[in-house]
N, C-alpha and C positions, 0 to 999 in steps of 0.2 A: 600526461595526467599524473601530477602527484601525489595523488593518495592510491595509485597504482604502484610504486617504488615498494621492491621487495628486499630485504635483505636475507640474503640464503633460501630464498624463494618460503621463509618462515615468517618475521613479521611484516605485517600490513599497518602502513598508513595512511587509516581511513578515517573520514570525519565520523564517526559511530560512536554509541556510550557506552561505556566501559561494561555493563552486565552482558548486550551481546557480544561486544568482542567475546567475553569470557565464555558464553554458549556456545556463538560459533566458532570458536576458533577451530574445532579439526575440518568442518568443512574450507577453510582459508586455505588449508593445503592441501585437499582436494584435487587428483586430476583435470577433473571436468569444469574447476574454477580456476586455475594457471592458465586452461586456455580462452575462458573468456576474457582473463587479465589480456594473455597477448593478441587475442581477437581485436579487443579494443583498441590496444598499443597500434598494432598494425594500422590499423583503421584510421587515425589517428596521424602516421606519417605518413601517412595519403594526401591529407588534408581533410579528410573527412569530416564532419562537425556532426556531432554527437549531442542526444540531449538527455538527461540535465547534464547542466554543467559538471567539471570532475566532483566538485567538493560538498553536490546539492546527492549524488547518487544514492547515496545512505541515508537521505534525511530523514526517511521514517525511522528507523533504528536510529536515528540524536534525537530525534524530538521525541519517541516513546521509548522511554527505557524498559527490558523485558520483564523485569518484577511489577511496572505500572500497565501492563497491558491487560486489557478489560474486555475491548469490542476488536476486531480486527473486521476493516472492511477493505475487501480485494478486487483491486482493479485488471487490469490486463496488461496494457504496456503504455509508457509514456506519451504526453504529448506531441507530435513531434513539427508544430508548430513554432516559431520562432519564441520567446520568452514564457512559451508556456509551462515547460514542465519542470517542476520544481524537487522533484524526489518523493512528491507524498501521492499517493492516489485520486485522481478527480479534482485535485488542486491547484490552484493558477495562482502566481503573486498577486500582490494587492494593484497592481498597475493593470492587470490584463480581466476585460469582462469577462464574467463566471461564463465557461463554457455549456450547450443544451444540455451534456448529461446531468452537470453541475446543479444548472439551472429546474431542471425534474427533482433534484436534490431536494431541492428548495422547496419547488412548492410540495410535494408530501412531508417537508419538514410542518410547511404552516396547514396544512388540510388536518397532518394527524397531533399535532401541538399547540397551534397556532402560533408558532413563530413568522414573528415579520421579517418579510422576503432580503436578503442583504443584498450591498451594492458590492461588497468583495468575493472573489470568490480562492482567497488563500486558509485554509483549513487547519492554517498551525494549532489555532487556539483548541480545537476536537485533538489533534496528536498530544498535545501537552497534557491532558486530560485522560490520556489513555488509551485512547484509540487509533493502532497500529493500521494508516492506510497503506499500506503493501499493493504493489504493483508484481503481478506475476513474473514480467520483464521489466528490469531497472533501467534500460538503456534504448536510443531507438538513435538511428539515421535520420539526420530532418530532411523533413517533407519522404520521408520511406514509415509509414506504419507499419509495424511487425515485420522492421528489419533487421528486429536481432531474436529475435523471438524462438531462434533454433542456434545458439550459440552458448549455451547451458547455463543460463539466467534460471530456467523454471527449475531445474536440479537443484538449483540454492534457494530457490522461493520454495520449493515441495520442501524441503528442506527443514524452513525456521516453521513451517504450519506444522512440521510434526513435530519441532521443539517445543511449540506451544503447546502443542494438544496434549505429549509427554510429559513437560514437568510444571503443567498447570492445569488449573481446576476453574472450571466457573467462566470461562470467558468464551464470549459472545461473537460469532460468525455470521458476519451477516453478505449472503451469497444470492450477487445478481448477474443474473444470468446465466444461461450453456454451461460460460469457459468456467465461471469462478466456482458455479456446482460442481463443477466435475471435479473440486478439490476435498467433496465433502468426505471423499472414501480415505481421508490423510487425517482424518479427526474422530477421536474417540470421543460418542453422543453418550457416553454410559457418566460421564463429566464435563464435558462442553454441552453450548448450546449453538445449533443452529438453527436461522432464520432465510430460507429465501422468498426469492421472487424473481418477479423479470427485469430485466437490465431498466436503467432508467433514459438508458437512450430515449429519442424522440422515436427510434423506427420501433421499438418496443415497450416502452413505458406504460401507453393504454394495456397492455398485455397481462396487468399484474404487478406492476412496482406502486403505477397510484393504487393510494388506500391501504398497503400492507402493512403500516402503521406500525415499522421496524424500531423508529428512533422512539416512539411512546412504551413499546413491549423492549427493547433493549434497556431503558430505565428500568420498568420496570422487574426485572430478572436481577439488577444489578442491588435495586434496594433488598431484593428477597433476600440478597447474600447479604449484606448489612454495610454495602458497596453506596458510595456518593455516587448518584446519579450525573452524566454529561450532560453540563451545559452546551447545548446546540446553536447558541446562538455566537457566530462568528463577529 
């Protein structure tokens, strides 16, 4: 994996934009992040196949740089279907049909907007925009869900949520489900905002995700700031 190659176990080359390298950098040398580096290394001379790919694992931090981060929506951990996970949260390339949680996405997109339903379900065009889809776990085992899930990925996701919450103001949390509420105690509501509900899965979506009408109240919190509203449509 070469964006795993350390020199003096100090610089990282990783595909990421330049403002988080500069945020995180003391977590990069990190204890608890050298051993998910040589988790993964190992893993890896195994033959073990990993997904995303090495140079897709950052892609939310390339595609939202941290001074454009507005909404951050947090998922739990990668695809770990064959071509599916790309490094952004809930997002599948433009080859692969939009997955059911994806697909719930969608339709509370058109219920509380009326955005027509899309036939991709790759999310670049929301991260270029501002909206940091963060995956709790960066990394999974295919066909193993939540097989890295204790190998100190959440250390560095708890991590960049309190770098956000710390040296920014005004941006928008929007927490579905259990696992991604239970990150709300890493955010300070005295300047953030958050939004939840229930997961958009199929086994919980009736639950409270339809109708909560995130992506119309996240515009609208962003114009109050004097912030350009996300275009939602992919």
């Amino acid at each position: 994996m070469r964006m795993f190659e350390f020199q003096e176990s100090k610089d990282m080359d990783v595909k990421m934009e330049a403002s988080w390298k500069a945020v995180l950098d003391s977590e990069f040398k990190k204890p608890y992040f050298l051993q998910v580096v040589t988790h993964l290394k190992t893993e890896k001379a195994t033959g073990a196949t990993i997904y995303p790919p090495g140079q897709l694992i950052f892609n939310a931090f390339d595609k939202t740089p941290f001074h454009k981060v507005k909404i951050v929506i947090l998922g739990q951990d990668p695809y770990h279907n064959p071509h599916q996970a790309m490094g952004l949260s809930f997002s599948v390339p433009d080859s692969v049909p939009p997955p059911p949680s994806l697909v719930n996405i969608y339709k509370e997109l058109h219920t509380d907007i009326g955005m027509p339903i899309p036939t991709t379900g790759n999310l670049t065009k929301w991260a270029e925009q501002g909206v940091l889809l963060l995956n709790a776990v960066l990394t999974v085992r295919a066909n193993e869900p939540a097989s890295h899930a204790k190998i100190g990925w959440m250390d560095f996701t708890n991590a960049v949520i309190k770098k956000i919450s710390d040296e920014k103001e005004g941006v928008i949390f929007l927490l579905w489900g259990k696992f991604a509420q239970e990150k709300q105690v890493l955010i300070d509501e005295t300047k953030h905002h958050v939004l939840k509900a229930a997961h958009p899965s199929p086994l919980s979506a009736f639950s409270g995700f339809f109708g909560c009408k995130h992506f119309s109240r996240a515009n609208a919190m962003l114009v109050k700031q004097g912030l350009d509203p996300i275009d939602w449509m992919v």
